[in-house]
C-alpha positions as CSV (number, residue, x, y, z in Angstrom):
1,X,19.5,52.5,4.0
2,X,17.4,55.1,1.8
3,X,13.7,54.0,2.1
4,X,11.1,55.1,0.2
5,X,7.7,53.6,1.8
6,X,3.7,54.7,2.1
7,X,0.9,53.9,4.2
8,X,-0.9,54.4,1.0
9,X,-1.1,53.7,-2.4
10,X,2.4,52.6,-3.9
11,X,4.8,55.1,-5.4
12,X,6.2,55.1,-8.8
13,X,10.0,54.9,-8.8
14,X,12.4,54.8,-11.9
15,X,14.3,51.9,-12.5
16,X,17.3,53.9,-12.9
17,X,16.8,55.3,-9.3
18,X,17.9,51.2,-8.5
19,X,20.9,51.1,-10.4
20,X,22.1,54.2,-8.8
21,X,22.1,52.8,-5.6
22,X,23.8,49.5,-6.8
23,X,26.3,51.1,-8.9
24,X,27.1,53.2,-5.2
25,X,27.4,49.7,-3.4
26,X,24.1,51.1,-1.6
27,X,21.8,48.6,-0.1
28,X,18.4,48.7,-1.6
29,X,15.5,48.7,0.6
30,X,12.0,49.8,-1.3
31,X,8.1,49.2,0.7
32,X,5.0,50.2,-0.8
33,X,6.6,51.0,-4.7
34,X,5.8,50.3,-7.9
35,X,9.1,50.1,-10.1
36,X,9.1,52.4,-13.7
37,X,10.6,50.2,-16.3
38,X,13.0,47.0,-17.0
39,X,14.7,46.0,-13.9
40,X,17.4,43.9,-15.7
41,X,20.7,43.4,-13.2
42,X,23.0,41.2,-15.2
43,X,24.9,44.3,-16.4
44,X,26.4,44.7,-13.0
45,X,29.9,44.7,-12.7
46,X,30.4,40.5,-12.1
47,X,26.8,40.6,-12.4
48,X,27.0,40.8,-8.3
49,X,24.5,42.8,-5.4
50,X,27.3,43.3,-2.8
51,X,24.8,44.9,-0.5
52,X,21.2,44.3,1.3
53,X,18.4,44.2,-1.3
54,X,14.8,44.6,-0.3
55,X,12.0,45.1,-2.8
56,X,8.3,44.5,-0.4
57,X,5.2,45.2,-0.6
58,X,6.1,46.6,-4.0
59,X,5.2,45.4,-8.4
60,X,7.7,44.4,-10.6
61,X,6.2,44.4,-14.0
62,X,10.0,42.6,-15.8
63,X,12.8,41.8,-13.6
64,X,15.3,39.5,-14.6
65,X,18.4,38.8,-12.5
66,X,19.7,35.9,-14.6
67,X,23.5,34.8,-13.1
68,X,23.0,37.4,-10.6
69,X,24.9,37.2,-7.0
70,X,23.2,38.2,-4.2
71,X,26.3,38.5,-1.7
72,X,23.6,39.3,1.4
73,X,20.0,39.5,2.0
74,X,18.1,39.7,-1.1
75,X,14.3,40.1,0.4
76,X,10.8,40.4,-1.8
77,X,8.1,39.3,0.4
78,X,5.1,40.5,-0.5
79,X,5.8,41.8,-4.1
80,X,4.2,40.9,-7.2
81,X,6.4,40.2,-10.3
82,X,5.1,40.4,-13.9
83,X,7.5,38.3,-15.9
84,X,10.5,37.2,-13.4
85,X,13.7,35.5,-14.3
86,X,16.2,34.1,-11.7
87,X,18.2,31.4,-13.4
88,X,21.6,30.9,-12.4
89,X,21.3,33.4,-10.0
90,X,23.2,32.6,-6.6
91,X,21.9,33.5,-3.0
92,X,24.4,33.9,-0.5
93,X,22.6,35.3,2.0
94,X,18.9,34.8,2.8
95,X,16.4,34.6,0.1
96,X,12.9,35.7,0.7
97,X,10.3,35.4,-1.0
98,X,7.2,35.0,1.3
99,X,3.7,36.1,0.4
100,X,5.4,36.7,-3.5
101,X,3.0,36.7,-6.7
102,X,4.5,35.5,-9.5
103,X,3.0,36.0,-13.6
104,X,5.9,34.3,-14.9
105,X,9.5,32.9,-13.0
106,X,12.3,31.2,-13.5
107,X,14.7,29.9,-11.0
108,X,16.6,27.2,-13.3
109,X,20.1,26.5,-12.0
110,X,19.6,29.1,-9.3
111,X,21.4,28.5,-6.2
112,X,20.5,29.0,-2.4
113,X,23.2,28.8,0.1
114,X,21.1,30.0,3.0
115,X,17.4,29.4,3.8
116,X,15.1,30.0,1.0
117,X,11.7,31.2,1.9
118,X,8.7,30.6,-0.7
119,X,5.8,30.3,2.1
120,X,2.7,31.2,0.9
121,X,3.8,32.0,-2.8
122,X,1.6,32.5,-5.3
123,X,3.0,31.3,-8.8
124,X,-0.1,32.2,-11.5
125,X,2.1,30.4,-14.6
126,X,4.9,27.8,-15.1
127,X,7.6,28.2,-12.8
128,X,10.9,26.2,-13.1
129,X,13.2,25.6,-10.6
130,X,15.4,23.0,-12.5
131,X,18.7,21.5,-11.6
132,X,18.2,24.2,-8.7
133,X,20.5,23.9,-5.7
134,X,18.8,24.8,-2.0
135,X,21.8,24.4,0.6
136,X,20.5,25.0,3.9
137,X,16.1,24.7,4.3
138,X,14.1,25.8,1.5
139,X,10.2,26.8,2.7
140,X,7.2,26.6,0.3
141,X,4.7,25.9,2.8
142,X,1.2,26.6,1.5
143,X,2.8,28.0,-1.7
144,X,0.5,27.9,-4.6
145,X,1.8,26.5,-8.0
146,X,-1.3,27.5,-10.6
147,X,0.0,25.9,-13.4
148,X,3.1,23.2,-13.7
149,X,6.3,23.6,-11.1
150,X,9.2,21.4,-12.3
151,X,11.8,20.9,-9.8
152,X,13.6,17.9,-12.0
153,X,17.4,17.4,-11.0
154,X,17.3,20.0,-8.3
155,X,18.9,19.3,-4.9
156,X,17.7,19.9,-1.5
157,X,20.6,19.5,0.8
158,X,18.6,20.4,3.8
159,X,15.2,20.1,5.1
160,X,12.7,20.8,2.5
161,X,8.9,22.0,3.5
162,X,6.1,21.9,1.3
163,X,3.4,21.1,4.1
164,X,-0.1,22.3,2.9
165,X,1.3,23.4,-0.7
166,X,-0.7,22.8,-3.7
167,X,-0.1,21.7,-6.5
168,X,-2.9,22.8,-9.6
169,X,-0.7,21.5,-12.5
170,X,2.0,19.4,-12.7
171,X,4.4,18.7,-10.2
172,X,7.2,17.9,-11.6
173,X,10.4,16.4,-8.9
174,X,12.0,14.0,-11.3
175,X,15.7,13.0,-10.2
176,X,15.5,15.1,-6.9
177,X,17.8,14.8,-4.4
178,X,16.3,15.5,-0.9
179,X,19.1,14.7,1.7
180,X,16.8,16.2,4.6
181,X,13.4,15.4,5.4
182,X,10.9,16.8,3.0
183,X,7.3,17.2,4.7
184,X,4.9,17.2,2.2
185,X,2.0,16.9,4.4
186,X,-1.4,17.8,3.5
187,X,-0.2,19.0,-0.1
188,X,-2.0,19.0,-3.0
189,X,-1.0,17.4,-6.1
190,X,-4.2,18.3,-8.9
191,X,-2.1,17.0,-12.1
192,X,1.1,14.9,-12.2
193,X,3.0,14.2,-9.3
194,X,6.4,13.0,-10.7
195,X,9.1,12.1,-8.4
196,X,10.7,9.7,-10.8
197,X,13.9,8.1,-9.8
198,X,14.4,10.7,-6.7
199,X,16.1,9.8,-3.9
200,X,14.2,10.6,-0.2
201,X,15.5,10.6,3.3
202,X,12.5,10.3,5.9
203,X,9.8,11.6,3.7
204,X,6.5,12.7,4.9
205,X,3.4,12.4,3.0
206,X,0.6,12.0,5.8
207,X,-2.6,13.6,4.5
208,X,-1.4,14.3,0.8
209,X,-4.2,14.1,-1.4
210,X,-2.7,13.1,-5.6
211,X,-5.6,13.8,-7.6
212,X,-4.0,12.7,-10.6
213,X,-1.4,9.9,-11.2
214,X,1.7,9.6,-8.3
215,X,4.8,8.6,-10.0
216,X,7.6,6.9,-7.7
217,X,8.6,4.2,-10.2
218,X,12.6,3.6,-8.9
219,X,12.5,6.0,-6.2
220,X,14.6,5.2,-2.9
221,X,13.5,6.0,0.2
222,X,15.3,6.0,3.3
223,X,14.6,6.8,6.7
224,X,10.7,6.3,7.7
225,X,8.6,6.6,5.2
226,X,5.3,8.1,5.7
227,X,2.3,8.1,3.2
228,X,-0.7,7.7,6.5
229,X,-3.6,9.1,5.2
230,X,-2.5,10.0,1.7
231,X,-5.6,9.7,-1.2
232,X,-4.8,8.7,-4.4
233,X,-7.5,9.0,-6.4
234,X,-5.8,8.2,-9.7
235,X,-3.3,5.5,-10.4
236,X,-0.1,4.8,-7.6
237,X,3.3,3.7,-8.8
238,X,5.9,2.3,-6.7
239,X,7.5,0.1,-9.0
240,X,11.0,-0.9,-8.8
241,X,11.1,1.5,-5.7
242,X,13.4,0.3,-2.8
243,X,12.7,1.5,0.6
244,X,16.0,0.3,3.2
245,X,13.5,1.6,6.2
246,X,9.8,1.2,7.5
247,X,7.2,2.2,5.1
248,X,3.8,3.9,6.5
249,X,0.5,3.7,4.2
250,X,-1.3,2.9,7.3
251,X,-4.8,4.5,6.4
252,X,-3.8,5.4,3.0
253,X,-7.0,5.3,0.4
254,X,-6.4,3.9,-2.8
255,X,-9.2,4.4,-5.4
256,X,-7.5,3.3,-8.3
257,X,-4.9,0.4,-9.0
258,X,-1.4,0.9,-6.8
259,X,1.7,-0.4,-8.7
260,X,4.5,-2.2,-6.2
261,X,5.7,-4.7,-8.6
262,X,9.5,-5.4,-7.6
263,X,9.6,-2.8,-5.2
264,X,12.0,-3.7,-2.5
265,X,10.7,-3.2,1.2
266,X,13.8,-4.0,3.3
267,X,11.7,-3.3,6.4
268,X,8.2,-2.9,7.6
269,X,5.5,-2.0,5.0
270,X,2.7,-1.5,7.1
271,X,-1.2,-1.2,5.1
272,X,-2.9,-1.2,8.3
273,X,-6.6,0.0,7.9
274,X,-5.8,0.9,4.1
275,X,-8.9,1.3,1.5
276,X,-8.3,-0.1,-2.2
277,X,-10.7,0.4,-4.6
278,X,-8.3,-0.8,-7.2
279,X,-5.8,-3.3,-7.9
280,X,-2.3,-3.5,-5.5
281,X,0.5,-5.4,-7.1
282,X,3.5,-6.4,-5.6
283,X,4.5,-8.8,-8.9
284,X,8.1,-9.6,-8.3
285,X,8.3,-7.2,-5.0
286,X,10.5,-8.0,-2.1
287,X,8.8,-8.0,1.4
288,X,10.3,-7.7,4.7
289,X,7.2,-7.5,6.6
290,X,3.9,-6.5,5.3
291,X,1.1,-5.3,7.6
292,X,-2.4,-5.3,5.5
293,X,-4.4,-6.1,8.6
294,X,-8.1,-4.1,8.9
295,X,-7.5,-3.3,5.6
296,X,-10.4,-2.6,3.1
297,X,-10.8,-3.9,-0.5
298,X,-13.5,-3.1,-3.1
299,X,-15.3,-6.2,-4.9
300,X,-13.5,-6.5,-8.0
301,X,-10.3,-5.6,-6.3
302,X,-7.0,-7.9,-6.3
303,X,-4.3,-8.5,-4.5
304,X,-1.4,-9.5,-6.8
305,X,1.2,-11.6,-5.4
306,X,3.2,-13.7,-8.4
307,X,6.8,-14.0,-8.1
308,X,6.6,-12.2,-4.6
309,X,8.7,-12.8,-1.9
310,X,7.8,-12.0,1.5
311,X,9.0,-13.1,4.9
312,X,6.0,-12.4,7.0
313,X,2.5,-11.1,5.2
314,X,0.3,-10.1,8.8
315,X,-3.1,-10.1,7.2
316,X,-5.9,-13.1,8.0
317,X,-6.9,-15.1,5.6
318,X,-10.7,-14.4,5.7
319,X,-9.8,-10.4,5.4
320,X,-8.1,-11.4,2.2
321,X,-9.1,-14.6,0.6
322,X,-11.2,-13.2,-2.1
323,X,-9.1,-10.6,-3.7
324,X,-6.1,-12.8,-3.9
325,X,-5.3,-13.5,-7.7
326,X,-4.5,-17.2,-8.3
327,X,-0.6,-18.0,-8.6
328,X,-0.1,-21.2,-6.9
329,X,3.3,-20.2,-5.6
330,X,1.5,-17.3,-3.7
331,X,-1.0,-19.2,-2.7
332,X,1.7,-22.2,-0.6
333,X,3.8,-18.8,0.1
334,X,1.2,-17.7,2.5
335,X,0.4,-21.1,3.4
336,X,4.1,-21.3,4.6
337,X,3.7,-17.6,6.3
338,X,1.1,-18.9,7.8
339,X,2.3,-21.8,9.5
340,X,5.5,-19.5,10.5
341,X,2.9,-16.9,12.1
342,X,1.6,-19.7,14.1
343,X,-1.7,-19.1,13.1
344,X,-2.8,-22.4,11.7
345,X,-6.5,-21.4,11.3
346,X,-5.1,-19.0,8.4
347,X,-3.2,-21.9,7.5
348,X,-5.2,-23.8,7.0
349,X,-8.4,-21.9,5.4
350,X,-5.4,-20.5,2.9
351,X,-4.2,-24.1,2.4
352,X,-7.9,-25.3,1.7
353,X,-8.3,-22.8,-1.0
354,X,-5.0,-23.5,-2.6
355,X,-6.2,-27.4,-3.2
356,X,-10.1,-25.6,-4.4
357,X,-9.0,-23.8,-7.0
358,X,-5.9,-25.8,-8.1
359,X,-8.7,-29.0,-8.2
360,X,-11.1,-26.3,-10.0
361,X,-8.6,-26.1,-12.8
362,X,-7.6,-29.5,-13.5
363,X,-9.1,-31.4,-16.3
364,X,-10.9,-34.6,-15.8
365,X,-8.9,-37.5,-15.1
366,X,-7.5,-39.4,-11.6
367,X,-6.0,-36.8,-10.5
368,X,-8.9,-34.4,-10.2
369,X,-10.9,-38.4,-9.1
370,X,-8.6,-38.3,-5.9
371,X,-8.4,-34.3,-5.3
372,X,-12.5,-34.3,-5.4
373,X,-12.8,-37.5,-3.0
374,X,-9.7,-35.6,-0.6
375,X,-12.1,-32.9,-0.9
376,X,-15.3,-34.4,0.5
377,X,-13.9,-37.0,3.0
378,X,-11.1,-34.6,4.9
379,X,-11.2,-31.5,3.2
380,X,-8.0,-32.0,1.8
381,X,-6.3,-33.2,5.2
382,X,-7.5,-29.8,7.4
383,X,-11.4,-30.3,8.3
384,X,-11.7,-33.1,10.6
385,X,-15.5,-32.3,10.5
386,X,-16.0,-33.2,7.2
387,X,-14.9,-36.8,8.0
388,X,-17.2,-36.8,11.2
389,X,-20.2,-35.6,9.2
390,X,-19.3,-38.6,6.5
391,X,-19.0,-41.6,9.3
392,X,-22.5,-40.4,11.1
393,X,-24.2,-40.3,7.1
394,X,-22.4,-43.4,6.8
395,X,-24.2,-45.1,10.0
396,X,-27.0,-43.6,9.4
397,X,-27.9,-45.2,5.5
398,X,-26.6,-48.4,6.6
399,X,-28.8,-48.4,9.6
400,X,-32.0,-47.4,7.6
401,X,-30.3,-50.2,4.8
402,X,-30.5,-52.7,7.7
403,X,-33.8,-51.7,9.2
404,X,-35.9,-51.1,6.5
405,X,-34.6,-54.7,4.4
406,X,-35.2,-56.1,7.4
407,X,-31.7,-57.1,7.0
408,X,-30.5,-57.9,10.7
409,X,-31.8,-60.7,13.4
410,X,-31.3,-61.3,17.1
411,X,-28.9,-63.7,17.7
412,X,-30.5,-67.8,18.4
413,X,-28.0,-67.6,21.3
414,X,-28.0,-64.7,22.8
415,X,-25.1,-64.0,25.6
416,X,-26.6,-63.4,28.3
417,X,-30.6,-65.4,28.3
418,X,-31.2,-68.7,30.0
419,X,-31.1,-71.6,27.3
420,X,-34.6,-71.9,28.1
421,X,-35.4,-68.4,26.4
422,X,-33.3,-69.1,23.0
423,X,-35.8,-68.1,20.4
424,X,-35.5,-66.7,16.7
425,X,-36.9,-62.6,16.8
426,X,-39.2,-60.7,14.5
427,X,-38.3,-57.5,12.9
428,X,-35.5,-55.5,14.8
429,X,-36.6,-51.3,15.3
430,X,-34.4,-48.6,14.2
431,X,-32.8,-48.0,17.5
432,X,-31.6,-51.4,17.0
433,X,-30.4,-51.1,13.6
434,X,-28.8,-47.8,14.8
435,X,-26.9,-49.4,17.3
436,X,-25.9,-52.4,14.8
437,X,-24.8,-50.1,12.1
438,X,-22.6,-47.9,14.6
439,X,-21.1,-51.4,15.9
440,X,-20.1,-52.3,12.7
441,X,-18.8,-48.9,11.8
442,X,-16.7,-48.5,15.0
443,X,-15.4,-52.3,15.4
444,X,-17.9,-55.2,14.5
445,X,-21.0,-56.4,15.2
446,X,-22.5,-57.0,18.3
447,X,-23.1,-60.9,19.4
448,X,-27.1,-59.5,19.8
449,X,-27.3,-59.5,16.2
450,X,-26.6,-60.8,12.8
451,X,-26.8,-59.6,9.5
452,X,-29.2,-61.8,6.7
453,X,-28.9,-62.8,3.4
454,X,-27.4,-59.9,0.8
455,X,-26.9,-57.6,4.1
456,X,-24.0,-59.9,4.8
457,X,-22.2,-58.0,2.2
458,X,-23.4,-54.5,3.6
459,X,-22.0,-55.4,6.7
460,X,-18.4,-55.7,5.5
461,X,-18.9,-52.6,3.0
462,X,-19.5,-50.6,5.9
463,X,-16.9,-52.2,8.4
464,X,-14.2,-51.2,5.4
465,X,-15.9,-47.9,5.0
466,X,-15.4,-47.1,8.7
467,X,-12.1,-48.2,9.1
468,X,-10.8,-45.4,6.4
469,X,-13.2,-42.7,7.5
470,X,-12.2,-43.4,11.5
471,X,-8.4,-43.0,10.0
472,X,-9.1,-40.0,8.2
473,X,-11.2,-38.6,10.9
474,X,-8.4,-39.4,13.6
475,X,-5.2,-38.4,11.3
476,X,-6.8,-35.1,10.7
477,X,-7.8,-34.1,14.2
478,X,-4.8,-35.0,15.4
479,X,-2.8,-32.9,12.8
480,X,-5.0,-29.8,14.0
481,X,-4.5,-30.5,17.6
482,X,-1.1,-30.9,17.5
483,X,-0.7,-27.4,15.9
């Protein structure tokens, strides 16, 4: 190879020095250079480099090599291009562009049948790489995009790497194809991140941080899915997404509203430990298995469930009971997943609710009667203490009824005294009327006593009274402890 390279400042080579070699079939190797003129290559004969060619180190003020070939090797790490245009051009060998600065590029349509290397690329303007084609692994690792990248209806047959890229404008990866696992991890997305209708195989977003709004809206996802630790600070849509394997927000921090609505999660979607400061909607979703355990929720956030169907939701109710937006088919859906969880307690604290608010926003008539009187005796058939705390009140006021009328009397004939001793009492104490009024409540009234006058009519009040709390008080327990 000729090689024309400094330790120094760069030399100045004519661009005509260039097509010499190419027109010779020479490979091009060039370090340290600065290149005189228009470096325009689609005049080759079949616009094709048959050779090596190397241009590092070196500036490029206007290069195009639109429908180029690059048969071999075409390397340019390190140099800086002006205005750059590679659309349509095809790489058949390795294409290297590590360490690059770029004013202005193109790669529209360009093709990469062997690795293409973009690691730590700066591009200063728009760069397009649309409807571009990378066969085996493409690299942009820690590449820098400093205004919009648009990557719409390219393909990425291979592994794709964008770990620790960022993103200053808009990312634009609308209809993408990405067959191997593209890691994303820790990039930065400052404007738009669009990935609109593309189609991913084992993505991986852990640590991304989308300052502005994450499009997803009818992206598949296949393979495990991983968003752990991603921050979206602006809005996050997954609607109408489908993903066939586990999904991984697990930590995830969601500080505006996040958008599943009839997304399609054929396996595990776990939002363990999650933070929403916004809205999450899963209106119309499909639901595997959702994991929204230890998550966290801001105070005027929601959790929107209508129309969604889920086979197991794996969060406690007390974790989520305020943020749940009233649907009552949502509402008796977790009551069900609940009671398929085996964790009754959820159940019923979820169940209770239901009958609140659905009592809350009934008008006046007998069916809101009966819901507020299931609501105080039984707690609508799941808190057996509300019936205990009724039948000791009830004992109670009848006892202070009976003691304080004077209602009750000792017997004339007590069981258990010598004839001799039958006498007629005066006023009975309030242990007594205790005792009396929990007689009556339980079964009836002891042979030591009897009820006077009006308190004749107490008495049976109360004995009806404690026959249907006692049956409340026994059917509800017994419910619970079955469970």
């Amino acid at each position: 190879m000729s090689v024309v390279s400094t330790s120094g400042a760069e030399q100045v080579i004519p661009v005509q020095e260039i097509y010499a070699k190419l027109e010779n079939k020479e490979p091009v190797y060039y370090d340290n250079v600065r290149v005189l003129g228009e470096l325009d290559l689609k005049s080759l004969p079949d616009a094709r480099v048959s050779n090596s060619f190397a241009i590092t180190n070196s500036t490029l003020i206007n290069a195009s090599f639109d429908g180029v070939t690059f048969a071999k090797d075409a390397v340019f790490w390190g140099t800086t291009f002006g205005n750059a245009s590679f659309e349509s051009a095809a790489f058949l060998g390795l294409a290297d562009f590590a360490n690059t600065v770029f004013s202005n590029a193109s790669f529209s349509a360009a093709s990469f049948s062997q690795p293409a290397v973009f690691d730590g690329t700066l591009f200063r303007d728009n760069v397009s790489f649309e409807d571009a084609t990378f066969g085996m692994d493409a690299f942009f690792n820690e590449a820098r995009f400093m205004a919009n990248a648009c990557f719409n209806y390219s393909n990425f047959d291979s592994y794709s790497y964008f770990a620790s890229a960022q993103f200053l404008g808009d990312a634009l990866f609308s209809d993408v194809d990405f067959l191997g696992a593209p890691d994303l991890s820790a990039a930065s997305f400052s404007g738009k991140a669009n990935f609109f209708q593309s189609r991913f195989n084992s993505p991986l977003f852990s640590d991304a941080v989308f300052s502005g709004p994450a499009q997803f809206g009818l992206a598949s996802f296949s393979g495990l899915s991983s968003f752990g630790g991603a921050l979206f600070a602006d809005e996050a849509v997954f609607s109408l997404a489908r993903f066939s394997e586990a999904a991984y927000f697990s930590g995830a921090k969601f500080h505006k509203d996040a958008f599943f609505g009839l997304t399609k999660f054929e396996d595990i979607a776990s939002f363990q430990s999650a933070l929403f400061d916004g809205d999450i909607n899963f209106k119309g979703g499909s639901i595997s298995t959702i994991l929204l355990d230890k998550a966290k929720f801001g105070k005027k956030s929601r959790i929107i469930l209508n129309d969604t169907d889920f086979a197991r939701f794996k969060a406690h109710w007390n974790e989520i009971e305020e943020h749940v937006v009233w649907e009552p088919g949502a509402y008796l859906a977790l009551v069900e997943n609940y009671r398929r969880l085996g964790w009754s307690g959820d159940q019923d604290d979820c169940y209770y609710q239901y009958r609140k608010i659905d009592q809350d926003h009934k008008g006046w008539g007998w069916s809101k009667v009966i819901d507020i009187l299931a609501w105080l005796s039984c707690g609508y058939g799941v808190r057996p203490g509300y019936a205990g705390i009724w039948s000791l009140l009830t004992i109670f006021i009848f006892a202070l009824v009976f003691w304080s009328g004077d209602g009750i009397r000792k017997s004339a004939k007590p069981l258990h005294e010598p004839a001799e001793k039958y006498a007629v009492p005066g006023h009975v104490t309030l242990r007594n009327a205790l005792f009396f009024s929990t007689m009556i409540f339980i079964s009836r009234g002891p042979n030591e006593f009897l009820p006077v006058g009006k308190n004749r009519y107490y008495v049976i009040l109360e004995g009806i009274l404690g026959w249907l709390l006692l049956a409340l008080f026994l059917v509800t327990l017994g419910r619970v402890m079955i469970r």
